[in-house]
C-alpha positions as CSV (number, residue, x, y, z in Angstrom):
1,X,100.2,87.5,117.8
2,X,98.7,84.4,115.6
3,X,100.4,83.1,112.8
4,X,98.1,82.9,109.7
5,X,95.7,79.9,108.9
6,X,97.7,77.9,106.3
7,X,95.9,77.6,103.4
8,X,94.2,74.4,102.6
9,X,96.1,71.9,99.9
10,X,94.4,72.1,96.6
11,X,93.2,68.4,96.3
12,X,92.4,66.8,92.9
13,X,88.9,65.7,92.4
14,X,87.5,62.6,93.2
15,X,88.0,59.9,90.4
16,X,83.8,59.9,90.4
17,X,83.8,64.0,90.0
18,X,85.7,64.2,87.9
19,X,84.5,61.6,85.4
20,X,80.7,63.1,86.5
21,X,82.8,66.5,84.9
22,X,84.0,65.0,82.0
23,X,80.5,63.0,80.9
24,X,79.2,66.6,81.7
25,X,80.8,68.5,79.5
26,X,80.7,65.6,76.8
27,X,77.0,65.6,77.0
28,X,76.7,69.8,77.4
29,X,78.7,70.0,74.0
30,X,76.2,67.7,72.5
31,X,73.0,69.0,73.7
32,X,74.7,72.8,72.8
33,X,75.4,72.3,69.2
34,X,72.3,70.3,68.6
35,X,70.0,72.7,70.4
36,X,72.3,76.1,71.0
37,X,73.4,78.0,73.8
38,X,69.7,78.6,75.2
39,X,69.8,74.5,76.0
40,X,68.0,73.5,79.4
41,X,70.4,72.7,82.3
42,X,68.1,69.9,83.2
43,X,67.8,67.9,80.1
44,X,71.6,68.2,79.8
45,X,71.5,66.5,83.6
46,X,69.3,64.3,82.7
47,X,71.1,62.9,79.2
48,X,74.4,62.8,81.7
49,X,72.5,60.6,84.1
50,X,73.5,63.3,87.3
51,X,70.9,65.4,89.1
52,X,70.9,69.0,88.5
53,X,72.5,69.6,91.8
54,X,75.8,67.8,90.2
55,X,75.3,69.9,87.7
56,X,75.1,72.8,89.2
57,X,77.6,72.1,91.8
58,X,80.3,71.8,89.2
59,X,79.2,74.3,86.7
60,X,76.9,77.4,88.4
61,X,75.2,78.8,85.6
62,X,74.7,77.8,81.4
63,X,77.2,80.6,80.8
64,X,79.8,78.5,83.4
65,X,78.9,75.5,81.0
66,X,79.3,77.1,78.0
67,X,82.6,78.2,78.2
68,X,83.8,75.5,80.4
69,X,82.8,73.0,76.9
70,X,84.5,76.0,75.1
71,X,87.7,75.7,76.8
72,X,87.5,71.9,76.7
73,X,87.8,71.8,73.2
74,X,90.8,73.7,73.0
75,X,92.4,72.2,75.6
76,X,91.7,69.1,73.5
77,X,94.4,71.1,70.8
78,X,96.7,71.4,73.5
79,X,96.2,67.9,74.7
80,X,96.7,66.8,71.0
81,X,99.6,68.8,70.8
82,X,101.3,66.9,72.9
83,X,100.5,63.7,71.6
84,X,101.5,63.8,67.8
85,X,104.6,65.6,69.0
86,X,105.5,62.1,70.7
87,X,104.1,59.8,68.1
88,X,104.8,61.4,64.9
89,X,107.4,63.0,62.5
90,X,107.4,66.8,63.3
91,X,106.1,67.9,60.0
92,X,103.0,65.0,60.5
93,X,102.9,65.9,63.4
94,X,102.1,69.2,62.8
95,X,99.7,68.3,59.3
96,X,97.9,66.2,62.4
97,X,97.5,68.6,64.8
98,X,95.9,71.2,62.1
99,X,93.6,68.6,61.2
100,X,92.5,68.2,65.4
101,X,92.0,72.3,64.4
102,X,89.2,72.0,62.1
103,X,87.3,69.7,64.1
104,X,87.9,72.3,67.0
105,X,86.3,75.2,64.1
106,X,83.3,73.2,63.5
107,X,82.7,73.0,67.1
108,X,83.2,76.6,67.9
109,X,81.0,77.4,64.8
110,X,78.6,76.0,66.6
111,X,79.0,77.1,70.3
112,X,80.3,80.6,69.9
113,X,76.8,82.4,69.4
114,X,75.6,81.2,72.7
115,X,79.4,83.0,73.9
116,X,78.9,85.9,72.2
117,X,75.8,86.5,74.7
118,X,77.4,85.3,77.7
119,X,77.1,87.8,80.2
120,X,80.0,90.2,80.6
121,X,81.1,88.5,77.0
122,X,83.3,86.1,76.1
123,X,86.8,87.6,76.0
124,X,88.5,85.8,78.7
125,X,87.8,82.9,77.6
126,X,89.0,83.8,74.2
127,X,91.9,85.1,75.3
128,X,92.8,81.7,77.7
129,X,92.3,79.5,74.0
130,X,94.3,81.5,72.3
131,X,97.2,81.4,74.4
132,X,96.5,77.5,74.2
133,X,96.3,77.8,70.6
134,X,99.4,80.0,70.1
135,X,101.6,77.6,72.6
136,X,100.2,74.7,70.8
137,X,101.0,76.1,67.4
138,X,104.3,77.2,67.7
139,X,105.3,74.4,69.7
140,X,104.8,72.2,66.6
141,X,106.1,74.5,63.9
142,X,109.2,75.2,66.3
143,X,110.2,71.3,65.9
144,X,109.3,71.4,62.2
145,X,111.7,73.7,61.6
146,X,114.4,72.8,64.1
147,X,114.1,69.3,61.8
148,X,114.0,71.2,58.5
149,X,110.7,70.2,57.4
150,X,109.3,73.9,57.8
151,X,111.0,77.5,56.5
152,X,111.8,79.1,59.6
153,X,109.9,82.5,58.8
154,X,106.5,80.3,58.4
155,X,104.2,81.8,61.4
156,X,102.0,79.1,62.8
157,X,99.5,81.8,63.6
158,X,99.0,82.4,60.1
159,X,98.4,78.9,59.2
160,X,96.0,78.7,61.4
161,X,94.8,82.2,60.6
162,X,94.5,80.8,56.7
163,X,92.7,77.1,58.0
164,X,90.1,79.6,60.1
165,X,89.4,81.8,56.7
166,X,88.4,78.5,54.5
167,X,86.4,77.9,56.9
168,X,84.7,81.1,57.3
169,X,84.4,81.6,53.5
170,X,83.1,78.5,53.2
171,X,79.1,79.0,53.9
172,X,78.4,75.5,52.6
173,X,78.4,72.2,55.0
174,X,81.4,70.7,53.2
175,X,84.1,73.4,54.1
176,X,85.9,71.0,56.6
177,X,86.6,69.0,54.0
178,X,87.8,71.6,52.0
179,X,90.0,73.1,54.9
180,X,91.6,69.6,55.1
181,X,92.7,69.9,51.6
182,X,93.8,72.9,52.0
183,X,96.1,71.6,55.0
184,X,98.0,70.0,52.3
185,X,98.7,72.7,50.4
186,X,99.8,75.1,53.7
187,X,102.3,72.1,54.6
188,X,103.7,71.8,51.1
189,X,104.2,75.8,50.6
190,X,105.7,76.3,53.5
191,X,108.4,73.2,52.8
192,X,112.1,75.0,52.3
């Protein structure tokens, strides 16, 4: 009897795929919110400076694109997370990172219509950014408390939840700085 093939080694990218990726998506999420979801794979080749079959050879379809710019963003948050954690004071760090969320808002404001249509819906994705989101979250508000900065019944989820609502009831173009103001106000009431 054979023994099974072993399974190829899951290699990392090439450093020139994976910046041809990154300029991608940078580009995609450009061309998206400028133009929406129904944006022509070509020109967003063509304004990355790849030919569609790079394009297409990372990303099979718009709906591929869409949610892998989708999913970007929020692993920006994640990324983000990370960052002020190591740099800042766990309270600014967290006031930080919710500011990183409203720039994540305004983008998803813009991209999730063309979601919404994706074929078969957008749901997974959703549910994959707000794992991220939840992690990310609770990871700050965790230290924030451990340092006494933050009342340990605060739920980061509901922060969040709160930051999403401004900018939801705000129908005017100036709700992110309203939401950032408001970021204030969350940190401060949720002091012990």
């Amino acid at each position: 009897m054979k023994t099974p093939a072993v399974q190829k080694a899951v290699r990392k990218p090439r450093a020139d795929a994976q910046r041809n990726r990154e300029r991608i998506l940078e580009v995609a999420k450009h061309v998206f919110t400028r133009r929406g979801g129904e944006s022509s794979m070509d020109e967003i080749a063509k304004r990355a400076k790849i030919g569609p079959g790079t394009l297409y050879r990372h990303f099979a379809s718009r709906d591929d694109l869409l949610a892998a710019v989708y999913i970007s963003e929020v692993e920006k948050l994640a990324e983000a997370q990370r960052k002020l954690s190591a740099e800042l004071s766990p309270v600014e760090a967290l006031r930080a990172w919710m500011l990183v969320f409203i720039d994540y808002i305004a983008a998803k404001k813009i991209i999730a219509p063309a979601l919404d249509a994706m074929v078969g819906g957008p749901s997974q994705v959703y549910r994959q950014s707000t794992r991220i989101m939840e992690e990310a979250s609770n990871a700050l508000a965790s230290r924030a408390v451990a340092s006494g900065d933050l009342r340990p019944d605060v739920d980061p989820m509901d922060m969040l939840r709160a930051i999403y609502g401004v900018s939801s009831a705000g129908s005017t173009d100036d709700w992110p700085a309203k939401a950032r103001l408001f970021v204030n106000i969350l940190i401060q009431g949720s002091r012990p």
